[in-house]
Residue frames relative to the residue before (quaternion, step in Angstrom):
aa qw qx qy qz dx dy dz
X 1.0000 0.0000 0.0000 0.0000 0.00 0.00 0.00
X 0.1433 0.8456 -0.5109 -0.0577 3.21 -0.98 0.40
X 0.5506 -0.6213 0.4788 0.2857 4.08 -0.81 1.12
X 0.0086 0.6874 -0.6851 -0.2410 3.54 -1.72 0.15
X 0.4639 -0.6851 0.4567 0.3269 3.23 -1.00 -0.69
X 0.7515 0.1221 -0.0883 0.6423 3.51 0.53 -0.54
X 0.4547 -0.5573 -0.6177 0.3178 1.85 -0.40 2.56
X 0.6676 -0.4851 0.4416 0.3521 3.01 -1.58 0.61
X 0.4325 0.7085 -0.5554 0.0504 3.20 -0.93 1.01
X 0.2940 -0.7489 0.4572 0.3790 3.69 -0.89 -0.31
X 0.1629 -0.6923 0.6882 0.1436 3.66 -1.51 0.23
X 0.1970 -0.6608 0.7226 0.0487 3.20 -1.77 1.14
X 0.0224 -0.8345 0.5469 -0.0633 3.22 -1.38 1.49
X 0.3249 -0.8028 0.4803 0.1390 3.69 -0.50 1.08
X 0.1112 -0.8725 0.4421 0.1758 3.32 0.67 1.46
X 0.4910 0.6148 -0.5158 0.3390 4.12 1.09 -0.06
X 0.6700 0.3526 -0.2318 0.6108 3.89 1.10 -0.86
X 0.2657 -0.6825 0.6499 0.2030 4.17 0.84 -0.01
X 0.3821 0.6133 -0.5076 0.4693 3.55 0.72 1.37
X 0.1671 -0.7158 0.6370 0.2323 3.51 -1.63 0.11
X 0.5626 -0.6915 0.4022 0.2088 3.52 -1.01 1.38
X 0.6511 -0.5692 0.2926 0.4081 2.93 1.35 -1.59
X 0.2203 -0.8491 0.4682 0.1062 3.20 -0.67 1.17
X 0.1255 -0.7660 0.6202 0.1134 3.54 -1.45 0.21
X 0.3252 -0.7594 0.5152 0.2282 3.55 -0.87 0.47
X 0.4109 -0.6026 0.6740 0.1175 3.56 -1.44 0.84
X 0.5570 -0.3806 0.6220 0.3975 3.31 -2.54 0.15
X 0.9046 0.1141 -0.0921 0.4002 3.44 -0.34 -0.98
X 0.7485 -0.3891 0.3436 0.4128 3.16 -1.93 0.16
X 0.4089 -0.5740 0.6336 0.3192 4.03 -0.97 0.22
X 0.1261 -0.7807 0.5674 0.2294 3.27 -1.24 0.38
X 0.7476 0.0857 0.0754 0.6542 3.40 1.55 -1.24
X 0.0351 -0.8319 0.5537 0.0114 3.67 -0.40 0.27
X 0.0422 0.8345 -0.5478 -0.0424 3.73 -0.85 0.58
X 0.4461 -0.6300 0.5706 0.2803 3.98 -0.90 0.92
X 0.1927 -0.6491 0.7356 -0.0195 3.72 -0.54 1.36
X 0.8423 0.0971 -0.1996 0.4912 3.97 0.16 0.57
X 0.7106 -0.5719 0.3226 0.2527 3.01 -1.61 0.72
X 0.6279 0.3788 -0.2964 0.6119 3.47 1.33 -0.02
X 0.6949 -0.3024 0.4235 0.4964 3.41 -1.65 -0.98
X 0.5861 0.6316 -0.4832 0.1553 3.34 0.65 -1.27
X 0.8175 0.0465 -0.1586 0.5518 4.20 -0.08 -0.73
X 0.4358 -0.6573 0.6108 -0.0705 2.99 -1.81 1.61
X 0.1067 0.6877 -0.7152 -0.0649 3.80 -0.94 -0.05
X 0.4114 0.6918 -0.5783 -0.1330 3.68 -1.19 0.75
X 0.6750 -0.5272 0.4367 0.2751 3.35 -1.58 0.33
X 0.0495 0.8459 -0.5261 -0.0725 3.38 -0.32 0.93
X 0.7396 -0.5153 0.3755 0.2156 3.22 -1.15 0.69
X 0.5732 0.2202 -0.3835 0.6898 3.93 1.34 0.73
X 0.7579 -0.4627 0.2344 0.3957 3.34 0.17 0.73
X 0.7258 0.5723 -0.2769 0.2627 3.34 0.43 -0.38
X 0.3006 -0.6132 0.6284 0.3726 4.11 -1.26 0.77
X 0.0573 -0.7346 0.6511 0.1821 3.37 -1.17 0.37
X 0.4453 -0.7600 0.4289 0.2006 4.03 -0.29 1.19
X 0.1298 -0.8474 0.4842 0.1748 3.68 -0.50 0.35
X 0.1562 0.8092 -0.5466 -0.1486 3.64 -0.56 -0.27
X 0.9049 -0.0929 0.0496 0.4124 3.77 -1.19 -0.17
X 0.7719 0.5382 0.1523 0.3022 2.94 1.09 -2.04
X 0.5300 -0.5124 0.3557 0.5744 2.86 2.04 -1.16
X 0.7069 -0.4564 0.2281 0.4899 3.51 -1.12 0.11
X 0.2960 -0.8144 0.4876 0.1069 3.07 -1.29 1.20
X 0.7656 0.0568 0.0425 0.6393 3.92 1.30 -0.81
X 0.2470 -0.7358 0.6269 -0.0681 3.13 -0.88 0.40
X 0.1541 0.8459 -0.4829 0.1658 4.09 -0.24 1.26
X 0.2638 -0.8348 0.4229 0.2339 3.51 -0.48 0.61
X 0.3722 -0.6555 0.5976 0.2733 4.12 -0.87 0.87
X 0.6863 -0.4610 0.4445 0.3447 3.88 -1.72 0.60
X 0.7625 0.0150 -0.0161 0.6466 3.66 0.83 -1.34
X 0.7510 -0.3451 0.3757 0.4191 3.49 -2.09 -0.22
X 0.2208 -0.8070 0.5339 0.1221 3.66 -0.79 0.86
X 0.1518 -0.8831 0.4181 0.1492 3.28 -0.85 1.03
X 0.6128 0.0999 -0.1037 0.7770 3.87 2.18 0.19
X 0.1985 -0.6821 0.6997 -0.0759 2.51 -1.55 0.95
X 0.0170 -0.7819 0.6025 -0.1592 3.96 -1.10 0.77
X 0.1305 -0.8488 0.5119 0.0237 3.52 -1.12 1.39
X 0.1309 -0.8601 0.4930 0.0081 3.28 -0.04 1.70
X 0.4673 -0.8129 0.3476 -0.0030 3.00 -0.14 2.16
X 0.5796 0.5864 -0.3698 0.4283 3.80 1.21 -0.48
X 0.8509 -0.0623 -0.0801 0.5155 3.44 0.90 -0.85
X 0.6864 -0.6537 0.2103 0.2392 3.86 1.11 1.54
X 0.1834 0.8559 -0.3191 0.3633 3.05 1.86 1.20
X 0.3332 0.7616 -0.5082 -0.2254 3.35 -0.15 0.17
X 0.3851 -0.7744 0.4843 0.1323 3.76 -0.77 1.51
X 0.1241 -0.7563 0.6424 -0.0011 3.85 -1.18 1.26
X 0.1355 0.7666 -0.6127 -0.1362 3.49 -0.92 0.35
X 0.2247 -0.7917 0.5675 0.0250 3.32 -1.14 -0.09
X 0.9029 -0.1546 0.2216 0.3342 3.07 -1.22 -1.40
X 0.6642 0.3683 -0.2007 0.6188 3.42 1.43 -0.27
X 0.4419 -0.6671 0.4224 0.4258 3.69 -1.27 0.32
X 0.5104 0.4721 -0.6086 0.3823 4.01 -0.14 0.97
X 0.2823 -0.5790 0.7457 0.1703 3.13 -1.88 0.22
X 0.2229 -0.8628 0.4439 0.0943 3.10 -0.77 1.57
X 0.1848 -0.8711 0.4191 0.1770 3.83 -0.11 1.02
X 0.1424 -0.7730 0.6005 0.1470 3.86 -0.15 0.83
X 0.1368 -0.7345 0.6363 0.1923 4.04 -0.10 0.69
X 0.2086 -0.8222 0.5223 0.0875 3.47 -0.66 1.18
X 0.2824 0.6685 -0.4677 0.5046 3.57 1.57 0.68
X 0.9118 0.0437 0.0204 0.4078 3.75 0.57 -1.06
X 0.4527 -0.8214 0.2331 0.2570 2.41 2.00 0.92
X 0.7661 0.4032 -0.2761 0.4176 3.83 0.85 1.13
X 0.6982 -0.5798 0.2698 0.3218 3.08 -0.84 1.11
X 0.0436 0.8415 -0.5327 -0.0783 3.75 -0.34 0.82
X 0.7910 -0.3264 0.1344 0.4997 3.91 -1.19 0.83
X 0.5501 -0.6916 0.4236 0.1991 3.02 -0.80 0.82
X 0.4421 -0.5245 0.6004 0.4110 4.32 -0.81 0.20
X 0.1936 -0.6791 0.6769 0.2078 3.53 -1.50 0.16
X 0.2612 -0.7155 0.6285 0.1576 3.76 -0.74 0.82
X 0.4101 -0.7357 0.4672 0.2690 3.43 -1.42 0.46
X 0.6296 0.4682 -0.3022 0.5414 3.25 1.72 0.01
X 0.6703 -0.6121 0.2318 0.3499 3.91 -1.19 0.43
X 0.7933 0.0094 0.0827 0.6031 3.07 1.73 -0.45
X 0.1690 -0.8776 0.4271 0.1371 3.79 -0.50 0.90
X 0.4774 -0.5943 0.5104 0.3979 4.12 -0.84 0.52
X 0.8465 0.2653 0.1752 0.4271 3.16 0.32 -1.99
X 0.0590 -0.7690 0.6256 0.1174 3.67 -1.32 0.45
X 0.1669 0.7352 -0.6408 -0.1448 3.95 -1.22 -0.04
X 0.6070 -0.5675 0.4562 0.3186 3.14 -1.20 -0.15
């Protein structure tokens, strides 16, 4: 998969058939995106007004807004987390099992670029 910017959109490509699956365009720029399944079928990206916006097969599926601007994003697959940080020192965890924001992480620094596992 891969994001543009002007216009924001994204394309999915199956590089075994050297084919594209398909692309769809968005409101805002992407900032970070992550595959939450083993296929294309469900999307998660971070968009640059603050917001996760949820894909699935069909096309966008949800749309949710984070406290501050998010600058990475990461899906921790053991317990269906998907963690953003950014501009402030927490890592916000949205547990997409129950579909709600749970206590933030505290960081020791004021603000983070990047996340891995």
């Amino acid at each position: 998969a891969a994001t543009g910017v002007y216009p924001p959109q994204v394309k999915v490509y199956e590089l075994s058939e050297l084919s594209m699956k398909f692309e769809r365009h968005m409101d805002c720029e992407t900032v970070q995106f992550e595959i939450l399944s083993d296929d294309y079928s469900k999307m998660a990206f971070l968009q640059a007004d603050r917001t996760i916006e949820f894909h699935a097969k069909f096309g966008t599926y949800y749309k949710t807004r984070i406290p501050k601007v998010g600058r990475d994003m990461i899906y921790d697959k053991h317990n269906c987390d998907l963690v953003v940080v950014g501009s402030t020192n927490e890592a916000y965890r949205l547990n997409l099992e129950n579909g709600r924001f749970l206590k933030p992480y505290s960081l020791l620094s004021s603000g983070a670029n990047a996340i891995d596992q």
